[in-house]
SESESE-307247 format. One record per residue (C-alpha): residue number from 1; x, y, z. Coordinates in steps of 0.02 Angstrom, whole numbers, plus 50000, padded with zeros to 5 digits. Each point is the difference from the previous one (the first is absolute). Last residue first. Layout:
BEGIN
+------+-------+-------+-------+
! resi !  east ! north !    up !
+------+-------+-------+-------+
!  NUM !     X !     Y !     Z !
...
+------+-------+-------+-------+
END
This chain:
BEGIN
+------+-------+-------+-------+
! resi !  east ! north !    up !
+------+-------+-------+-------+
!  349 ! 50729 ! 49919 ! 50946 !
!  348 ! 49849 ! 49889 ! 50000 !
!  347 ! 49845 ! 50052 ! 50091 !
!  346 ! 49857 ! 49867 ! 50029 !
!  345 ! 49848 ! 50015 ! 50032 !
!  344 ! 49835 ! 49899 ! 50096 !
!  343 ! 49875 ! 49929 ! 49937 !
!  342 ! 49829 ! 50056 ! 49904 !
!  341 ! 50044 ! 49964 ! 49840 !
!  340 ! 50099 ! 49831 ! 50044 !
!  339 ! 50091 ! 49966 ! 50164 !
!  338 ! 49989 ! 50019 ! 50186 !
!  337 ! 50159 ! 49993 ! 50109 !
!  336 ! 49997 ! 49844 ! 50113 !
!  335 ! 50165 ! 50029 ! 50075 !
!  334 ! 50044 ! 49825 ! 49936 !
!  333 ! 49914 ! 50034 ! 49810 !
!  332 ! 50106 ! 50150 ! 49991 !
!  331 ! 50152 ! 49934 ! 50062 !
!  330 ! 49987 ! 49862 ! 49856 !
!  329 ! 49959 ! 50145 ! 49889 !
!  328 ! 50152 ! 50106 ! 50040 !
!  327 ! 50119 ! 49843 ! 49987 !
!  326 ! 49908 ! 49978 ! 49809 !
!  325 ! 50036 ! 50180 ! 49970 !
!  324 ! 50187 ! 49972 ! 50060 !
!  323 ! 50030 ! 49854 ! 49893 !
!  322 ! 49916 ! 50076 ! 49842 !
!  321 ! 50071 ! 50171 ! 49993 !
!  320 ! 49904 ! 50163 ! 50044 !
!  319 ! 49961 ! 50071 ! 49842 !
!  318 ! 49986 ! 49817 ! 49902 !
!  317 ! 49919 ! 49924 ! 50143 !
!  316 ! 49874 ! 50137 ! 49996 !
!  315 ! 49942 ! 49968 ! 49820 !
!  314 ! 49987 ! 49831 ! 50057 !
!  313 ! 49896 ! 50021 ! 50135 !
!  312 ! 49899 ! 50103 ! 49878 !
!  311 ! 49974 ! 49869 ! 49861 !
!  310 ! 49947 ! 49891 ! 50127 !
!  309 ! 50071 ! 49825 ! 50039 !
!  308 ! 49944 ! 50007 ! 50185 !
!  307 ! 49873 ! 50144 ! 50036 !
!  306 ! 50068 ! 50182 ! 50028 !
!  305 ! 50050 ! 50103 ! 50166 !
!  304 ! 49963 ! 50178 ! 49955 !
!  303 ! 50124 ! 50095 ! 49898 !
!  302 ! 50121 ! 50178 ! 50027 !
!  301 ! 50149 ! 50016 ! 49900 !
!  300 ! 50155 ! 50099 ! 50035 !
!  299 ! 50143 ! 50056 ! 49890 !
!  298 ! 49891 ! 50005 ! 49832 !
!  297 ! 50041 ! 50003 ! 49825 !
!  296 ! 50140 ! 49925 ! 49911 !
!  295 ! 49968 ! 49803 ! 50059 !
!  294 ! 50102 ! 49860 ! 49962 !
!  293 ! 49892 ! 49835 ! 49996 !
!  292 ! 50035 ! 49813 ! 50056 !
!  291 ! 49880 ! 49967 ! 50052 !
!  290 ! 49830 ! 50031 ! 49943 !
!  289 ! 49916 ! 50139 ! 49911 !
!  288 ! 49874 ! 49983 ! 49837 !
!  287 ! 49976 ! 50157 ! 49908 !
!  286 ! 49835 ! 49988 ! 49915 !
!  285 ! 49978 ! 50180 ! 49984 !
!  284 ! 49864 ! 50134 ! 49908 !
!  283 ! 50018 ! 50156 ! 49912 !
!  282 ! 50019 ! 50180 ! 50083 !
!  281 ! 50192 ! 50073 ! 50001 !
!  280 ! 50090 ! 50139 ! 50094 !
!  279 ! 50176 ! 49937 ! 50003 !
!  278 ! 50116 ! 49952 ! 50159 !
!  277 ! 50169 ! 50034 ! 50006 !
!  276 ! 50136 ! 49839 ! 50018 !
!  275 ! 50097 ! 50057 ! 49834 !
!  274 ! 49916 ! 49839 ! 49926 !
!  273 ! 49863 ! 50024 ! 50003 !
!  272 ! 49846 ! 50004 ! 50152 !
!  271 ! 49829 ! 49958 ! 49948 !
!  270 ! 49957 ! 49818 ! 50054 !
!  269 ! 50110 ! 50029 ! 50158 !
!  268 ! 49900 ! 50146 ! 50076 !
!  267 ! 49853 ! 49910 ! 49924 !
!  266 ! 50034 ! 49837 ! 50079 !
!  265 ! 50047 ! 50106 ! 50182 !
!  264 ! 49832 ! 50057 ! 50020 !
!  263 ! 49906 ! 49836 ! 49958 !
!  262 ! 50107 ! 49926 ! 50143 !
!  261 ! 49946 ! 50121 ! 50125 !
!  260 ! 50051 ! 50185 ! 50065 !
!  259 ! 50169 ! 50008 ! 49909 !
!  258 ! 50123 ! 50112 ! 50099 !
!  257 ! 50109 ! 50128 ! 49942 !
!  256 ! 50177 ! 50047 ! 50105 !
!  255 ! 50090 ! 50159 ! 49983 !
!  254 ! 50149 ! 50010 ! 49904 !
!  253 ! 49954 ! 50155 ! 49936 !
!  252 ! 50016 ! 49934 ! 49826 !
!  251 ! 49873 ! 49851 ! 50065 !
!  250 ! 49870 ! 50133 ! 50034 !
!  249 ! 50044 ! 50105 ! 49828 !
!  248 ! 49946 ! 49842 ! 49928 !
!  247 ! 49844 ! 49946 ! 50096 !
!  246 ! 49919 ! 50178 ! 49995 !
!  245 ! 50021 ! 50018 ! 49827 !
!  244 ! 49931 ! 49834 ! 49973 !
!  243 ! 49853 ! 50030 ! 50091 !
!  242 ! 49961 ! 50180 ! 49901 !
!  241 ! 50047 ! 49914 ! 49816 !
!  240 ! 49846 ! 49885 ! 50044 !
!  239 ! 49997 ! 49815 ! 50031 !
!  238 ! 49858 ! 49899 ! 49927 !
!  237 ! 49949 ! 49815 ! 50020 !
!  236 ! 49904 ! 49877 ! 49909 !
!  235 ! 50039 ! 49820 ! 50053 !
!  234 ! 50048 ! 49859 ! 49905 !
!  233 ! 49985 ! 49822 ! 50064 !
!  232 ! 50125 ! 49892 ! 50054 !
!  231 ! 50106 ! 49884 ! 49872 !
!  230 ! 50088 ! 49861 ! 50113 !
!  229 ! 50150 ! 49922 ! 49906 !
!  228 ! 50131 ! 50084 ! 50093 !
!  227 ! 49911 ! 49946 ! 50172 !
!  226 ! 50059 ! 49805 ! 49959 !
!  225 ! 49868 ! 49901 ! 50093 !
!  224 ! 49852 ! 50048 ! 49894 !
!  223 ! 49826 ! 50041 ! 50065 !
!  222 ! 49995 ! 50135 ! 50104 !
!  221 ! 49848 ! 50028 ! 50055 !
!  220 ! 49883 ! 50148 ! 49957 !
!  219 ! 50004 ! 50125 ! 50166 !
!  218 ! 50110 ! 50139 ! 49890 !
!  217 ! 49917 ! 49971 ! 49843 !
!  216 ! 49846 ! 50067 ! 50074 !
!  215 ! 50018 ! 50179 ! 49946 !
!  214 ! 50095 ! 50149 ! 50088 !
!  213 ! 49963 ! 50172 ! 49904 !
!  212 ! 50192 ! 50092 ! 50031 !
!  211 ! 50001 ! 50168 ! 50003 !
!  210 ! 50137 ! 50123 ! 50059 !
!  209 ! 50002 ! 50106 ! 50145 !
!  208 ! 50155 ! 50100 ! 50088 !
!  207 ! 50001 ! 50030 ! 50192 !
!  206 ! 50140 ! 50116 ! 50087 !
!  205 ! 50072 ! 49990 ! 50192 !
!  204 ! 50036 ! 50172 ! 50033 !
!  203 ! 49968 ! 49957 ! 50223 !
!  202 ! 49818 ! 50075 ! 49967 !
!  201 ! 49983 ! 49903 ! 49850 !
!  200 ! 50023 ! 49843 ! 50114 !
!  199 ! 49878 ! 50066 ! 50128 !
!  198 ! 49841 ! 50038 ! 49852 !
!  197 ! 50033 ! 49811 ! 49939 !
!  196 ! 49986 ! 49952 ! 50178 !
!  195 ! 49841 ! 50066 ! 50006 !
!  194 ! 49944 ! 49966 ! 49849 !
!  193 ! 50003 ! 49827 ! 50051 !
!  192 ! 50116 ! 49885 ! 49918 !
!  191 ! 50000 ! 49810 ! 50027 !
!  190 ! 49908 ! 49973 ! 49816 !
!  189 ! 50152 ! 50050 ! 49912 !
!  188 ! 50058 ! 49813 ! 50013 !
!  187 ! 49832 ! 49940 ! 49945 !
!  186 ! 49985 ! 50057 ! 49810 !
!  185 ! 49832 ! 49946 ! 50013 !
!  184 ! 49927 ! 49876 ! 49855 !
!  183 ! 49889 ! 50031 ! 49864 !
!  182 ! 50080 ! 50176 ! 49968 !
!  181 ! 49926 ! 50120 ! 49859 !
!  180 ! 49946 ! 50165 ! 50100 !
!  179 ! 50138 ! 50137 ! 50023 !
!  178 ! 49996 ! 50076 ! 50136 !
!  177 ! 50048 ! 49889 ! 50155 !
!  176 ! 50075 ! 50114 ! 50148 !
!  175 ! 49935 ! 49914 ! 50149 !
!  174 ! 50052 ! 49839 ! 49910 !
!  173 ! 49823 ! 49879 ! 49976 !
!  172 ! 49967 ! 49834 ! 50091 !
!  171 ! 49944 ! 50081 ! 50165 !
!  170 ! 49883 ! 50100 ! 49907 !
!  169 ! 49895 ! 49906 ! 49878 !
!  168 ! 50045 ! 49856 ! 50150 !
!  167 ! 49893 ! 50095 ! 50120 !
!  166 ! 49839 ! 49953 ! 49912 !
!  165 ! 50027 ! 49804 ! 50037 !
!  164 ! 50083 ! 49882 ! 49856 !
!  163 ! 49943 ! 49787 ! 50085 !
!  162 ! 50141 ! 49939 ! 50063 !
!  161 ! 50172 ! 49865 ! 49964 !
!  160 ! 50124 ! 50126 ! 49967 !
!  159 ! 50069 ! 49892 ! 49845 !
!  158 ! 49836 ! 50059 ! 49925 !
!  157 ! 50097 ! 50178 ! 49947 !
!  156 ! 49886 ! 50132 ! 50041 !
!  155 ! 49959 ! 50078 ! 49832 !
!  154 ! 49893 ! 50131 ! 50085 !
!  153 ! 49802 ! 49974 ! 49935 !
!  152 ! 49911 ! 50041 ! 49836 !
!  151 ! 49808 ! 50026 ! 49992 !
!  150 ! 50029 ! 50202 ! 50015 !
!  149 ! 50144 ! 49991 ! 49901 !
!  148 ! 49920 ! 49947 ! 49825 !
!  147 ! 49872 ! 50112 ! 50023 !
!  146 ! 50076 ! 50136 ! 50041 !
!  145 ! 50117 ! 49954 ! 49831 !
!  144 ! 49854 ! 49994 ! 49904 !
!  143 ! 49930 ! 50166 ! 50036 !
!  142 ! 50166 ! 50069 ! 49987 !
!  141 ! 49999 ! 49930 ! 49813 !
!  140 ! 49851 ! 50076 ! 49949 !
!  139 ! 49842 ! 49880 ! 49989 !
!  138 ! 49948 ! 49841 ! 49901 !
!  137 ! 50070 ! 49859 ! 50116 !
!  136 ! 50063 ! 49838 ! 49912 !
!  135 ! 50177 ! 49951 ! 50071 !
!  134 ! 50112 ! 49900 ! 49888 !
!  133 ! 50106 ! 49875 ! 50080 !
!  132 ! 50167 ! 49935 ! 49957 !
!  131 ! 50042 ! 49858 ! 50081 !
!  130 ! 50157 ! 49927 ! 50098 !
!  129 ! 49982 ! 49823 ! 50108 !
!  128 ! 50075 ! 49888 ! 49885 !
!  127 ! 50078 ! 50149 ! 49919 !
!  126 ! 49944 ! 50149 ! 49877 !
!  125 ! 49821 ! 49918 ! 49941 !
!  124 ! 49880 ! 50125 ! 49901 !
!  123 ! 49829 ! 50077 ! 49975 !
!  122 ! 49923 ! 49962 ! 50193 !
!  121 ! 49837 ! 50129 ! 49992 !
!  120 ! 49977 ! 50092 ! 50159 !
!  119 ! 49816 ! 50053 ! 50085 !
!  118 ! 50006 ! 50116 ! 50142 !
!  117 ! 49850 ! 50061 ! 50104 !
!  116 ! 49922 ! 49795 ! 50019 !
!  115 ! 49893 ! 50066 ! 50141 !
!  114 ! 50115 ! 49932 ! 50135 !
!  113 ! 50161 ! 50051 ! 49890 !
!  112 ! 50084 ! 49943 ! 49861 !
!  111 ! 49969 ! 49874 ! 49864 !
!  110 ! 50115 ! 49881 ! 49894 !
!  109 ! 49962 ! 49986 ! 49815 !
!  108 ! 50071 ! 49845 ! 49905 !
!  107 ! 50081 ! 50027 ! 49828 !
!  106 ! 50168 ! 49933 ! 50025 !
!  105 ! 49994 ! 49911 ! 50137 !
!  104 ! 49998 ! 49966 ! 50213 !
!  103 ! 49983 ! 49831 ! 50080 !
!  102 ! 50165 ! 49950 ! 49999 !
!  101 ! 50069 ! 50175 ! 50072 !
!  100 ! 49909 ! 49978 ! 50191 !
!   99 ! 50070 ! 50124 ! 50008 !
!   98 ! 50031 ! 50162 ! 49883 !
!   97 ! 50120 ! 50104 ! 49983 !
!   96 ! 49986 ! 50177 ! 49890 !
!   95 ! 50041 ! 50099 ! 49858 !
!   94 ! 49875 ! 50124 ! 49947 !
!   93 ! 49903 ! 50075 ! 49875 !
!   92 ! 49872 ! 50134 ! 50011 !
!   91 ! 49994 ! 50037 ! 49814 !
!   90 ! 50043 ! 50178 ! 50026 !
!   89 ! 50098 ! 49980 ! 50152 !
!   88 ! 50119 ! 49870 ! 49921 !
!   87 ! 50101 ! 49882 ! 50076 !
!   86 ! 49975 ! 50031 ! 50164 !
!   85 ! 50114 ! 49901 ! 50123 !
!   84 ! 50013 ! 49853 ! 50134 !
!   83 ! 49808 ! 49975 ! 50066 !
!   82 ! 49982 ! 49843 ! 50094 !
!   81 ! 49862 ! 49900 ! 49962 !
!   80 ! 49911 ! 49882 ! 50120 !
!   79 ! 49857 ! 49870 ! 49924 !
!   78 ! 49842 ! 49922 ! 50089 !
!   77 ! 49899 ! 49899 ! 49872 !
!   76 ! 49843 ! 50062 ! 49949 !
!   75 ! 49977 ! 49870 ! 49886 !
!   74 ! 49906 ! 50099 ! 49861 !
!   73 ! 50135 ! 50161 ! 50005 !
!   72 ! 50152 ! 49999 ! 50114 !
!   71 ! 49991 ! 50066 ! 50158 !
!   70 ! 50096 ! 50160 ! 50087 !
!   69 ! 50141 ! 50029 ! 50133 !
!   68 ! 50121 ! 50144 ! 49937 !
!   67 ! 50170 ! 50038 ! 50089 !
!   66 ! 50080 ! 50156 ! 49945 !
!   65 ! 49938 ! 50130 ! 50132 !
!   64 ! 50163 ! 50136 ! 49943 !
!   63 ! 50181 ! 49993 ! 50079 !
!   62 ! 50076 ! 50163 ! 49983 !
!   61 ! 50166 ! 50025 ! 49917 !
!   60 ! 50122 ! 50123 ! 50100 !
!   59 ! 50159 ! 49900 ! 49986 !
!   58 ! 50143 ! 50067 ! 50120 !
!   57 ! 50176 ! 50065 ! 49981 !
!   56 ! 50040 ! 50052 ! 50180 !
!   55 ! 50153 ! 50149 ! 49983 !
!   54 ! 50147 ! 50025 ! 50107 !
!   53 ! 50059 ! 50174 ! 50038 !
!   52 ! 49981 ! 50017 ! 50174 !
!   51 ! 50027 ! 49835 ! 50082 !
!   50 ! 49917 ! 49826 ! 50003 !
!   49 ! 50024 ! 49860 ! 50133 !
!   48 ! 49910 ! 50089 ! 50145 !
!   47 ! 49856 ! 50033 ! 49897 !
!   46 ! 49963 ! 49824 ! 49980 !
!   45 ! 49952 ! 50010 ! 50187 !
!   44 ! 49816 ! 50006 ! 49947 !
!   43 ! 50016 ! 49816 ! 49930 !
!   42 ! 50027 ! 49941 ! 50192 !
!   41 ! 50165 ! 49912 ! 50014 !
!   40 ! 50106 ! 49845 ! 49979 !
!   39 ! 50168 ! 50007 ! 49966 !
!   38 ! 50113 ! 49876 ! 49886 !
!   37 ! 50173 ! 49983 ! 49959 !
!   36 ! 50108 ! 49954 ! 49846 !
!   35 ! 50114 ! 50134 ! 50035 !
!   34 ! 49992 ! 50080 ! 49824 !
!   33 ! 49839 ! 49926 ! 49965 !
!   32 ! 49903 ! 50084 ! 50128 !
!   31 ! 49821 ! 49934 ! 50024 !
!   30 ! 49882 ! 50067 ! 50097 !
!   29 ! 49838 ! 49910 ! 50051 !
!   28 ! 49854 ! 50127 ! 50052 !
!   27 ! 49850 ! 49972 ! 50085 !
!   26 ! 49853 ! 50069 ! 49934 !
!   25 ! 49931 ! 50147 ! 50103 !
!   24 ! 50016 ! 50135 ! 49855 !
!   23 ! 49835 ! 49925 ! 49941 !
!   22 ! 49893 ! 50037 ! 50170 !
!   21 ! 49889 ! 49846 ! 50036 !
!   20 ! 50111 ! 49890 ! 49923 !
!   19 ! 49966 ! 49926 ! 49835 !
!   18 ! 49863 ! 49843 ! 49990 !
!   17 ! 50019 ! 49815 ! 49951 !
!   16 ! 50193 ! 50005 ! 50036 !
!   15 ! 50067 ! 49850 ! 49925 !
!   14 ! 50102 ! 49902 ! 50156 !
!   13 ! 49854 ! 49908 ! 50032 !
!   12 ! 50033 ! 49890 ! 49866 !
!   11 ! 50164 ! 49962 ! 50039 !
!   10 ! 50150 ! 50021 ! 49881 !
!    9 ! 50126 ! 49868 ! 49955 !
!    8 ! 50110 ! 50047 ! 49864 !
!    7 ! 50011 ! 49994 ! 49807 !
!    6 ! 50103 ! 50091 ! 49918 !
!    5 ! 50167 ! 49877 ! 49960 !
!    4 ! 49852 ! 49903 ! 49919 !
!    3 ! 49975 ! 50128 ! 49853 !
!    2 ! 50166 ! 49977 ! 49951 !
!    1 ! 50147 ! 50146 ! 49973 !
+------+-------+-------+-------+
END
């Protein structure tokens, strides 16, 4: 498929600049693909559509305070860098974003803090905006890593169009995120309360975890009109024997598992063979969905409304076929559903 064939007209005000008061308040779109109908409901009533038995896969990385503001040395110069990864604790190394990119090289030193707490060296170029920074603080590594956090903010994607308030290092976090590496919010598991969570085990509805860090590859444009020669980034992920053994013996019960977000369902797929079973595995993925795709894992996914000519949307599109996702998003724009991170869901069975 084309890059073009996913573009579509979305209003500004249609991105949600702040989630619902309660999360499990999000409206909720649901698609059926045998019928090719649509519902709309609350996100809490997505207990109605699951049954005893069935099993929510979901991704329990944490999003951690990557976004850095700092200056560069002698001009002073105002500079953003976006964490991505360490490197190397011992050395303090780490691959990041930075902007404006043009005025940042090899050998400057960028520094932290309203007293100038953080000092980083810039040792190497990755991309036309990639670097790899070296960090120079003398102390153990927890030490650092404090540090580090407490003059980060939440990644808030910009696309929101606000200043990050405290509330977002909650509201744009899972209520069951563990596992610290994430740059960007797996969003579709963001709609679930413990609450709910605590109702649907109630009625033997099961939850499985895996690990998927989400990195900025997914909001990069696309920049190529033929999707087969688009290279995303990798991702590190991890899967454990447990969550496999849950999603295997789930589907040999014939009960139904459901992928809680797009990163969720590219590891399901990334690690099942041939056989269809899933296998425990930690690495890191660069699978690249769009239609047309044939998938092994899931029954049912879960998403948020995504941007035009997203990797995501087109993930979707490939799960819940092209021409009915793009009828679902003109009816979403119509009944003004709110997209993006903080939007509204959408449940495809």
């Amino acid at each position: 498929m084309k890059l073009s064939q996913f573009k579509f007209n979305l209003p500004q005000d249609l991105i949600a600049k702040y989630p619902p008061e309660e999360r499990e308040d999000a409206r909720l779109m649901v698609l059926h693909r045998d019928t090719q109908t649509i519902e709309h409901k609350k996100f809490r009533d997505i207990i109605d559509f699951c049954s005893p038995g069935d099993l929510f896969v979901i991704n329990n990385t944490r999003v951690f305070p990557a976004r850095l503001y700092g200056e560069k040395e002698k001009t002073g110069a105002k500079i953003e860098v976006m964490l991505l990864r360490e490197l190397d604790p011992e050395s303090r190394l780490w691959d990041v974003l930075v902007d404006p990119a043009r005025k940042i090289r090899i050998g400057n030193k960028l520094y932290f803090g309203p007293n100038d707490e953080l000092v980083a060296e810039v040792i190497d170029n990755t991309t036309s905006r990639g670097r790899t920074l070296r960090f120079l603080f003398d102390g153990p590594h927890d030490e650092f890593k404090k540090v580090i956090m407490g003059l980060g903010e939440t990644p808030l994607p910009k696309v929101h169009q606000r200043p990050v308030e405290p509330d977002d290092a909650i509201n744009y976090q899972t209520v069951y995120a563990t596992q610290e590496g994430s740059v960007a919010a797996p969003t579709a598991g963001m709609h679930f309360s413990k609450i709910l969570m605590k109702r649907m085990e109630l009625n033997d509805v099961n939850f499985a975890e895996l690990t998927l860090h989400t990195g900025m590859g997914n909001f990069r444009d696309i920049e190529v009109e033929d999707l087969t020669k688009h290279k995303t980034d990798s991702e590190e992920f991890e899967i454990s024997p447990e969550t496999c053994d849950m999603i295997n013996s789930t589907k040999e019960a014939g009960h139904k598992v459901y992928a809680v977000g797009t990163t969720t369902l590219k590891v399901m797929e990334t690690v099942v063979s041939i056989t269809g079973k899933l296998k425990p595995m930690k690495g890191w993925t660069n699978k690249f969905i769009f239609p047309p795709y044939d998938f092994n894992t899931a029954n049912a996914l879960i998403t948020n409304f995504h941007l035009p000519k997203s990797p995501m949307m087109m993930e979707v599109a490939a799960f819940a076929g092209y021409e009915f996702l793009m009828k679902a998003y003109k009816e979403a724009v119509a009944e003004k559903y709110h997209f993006f991170s903080y939007g509204d869901a959408m449940l495809i069975l």
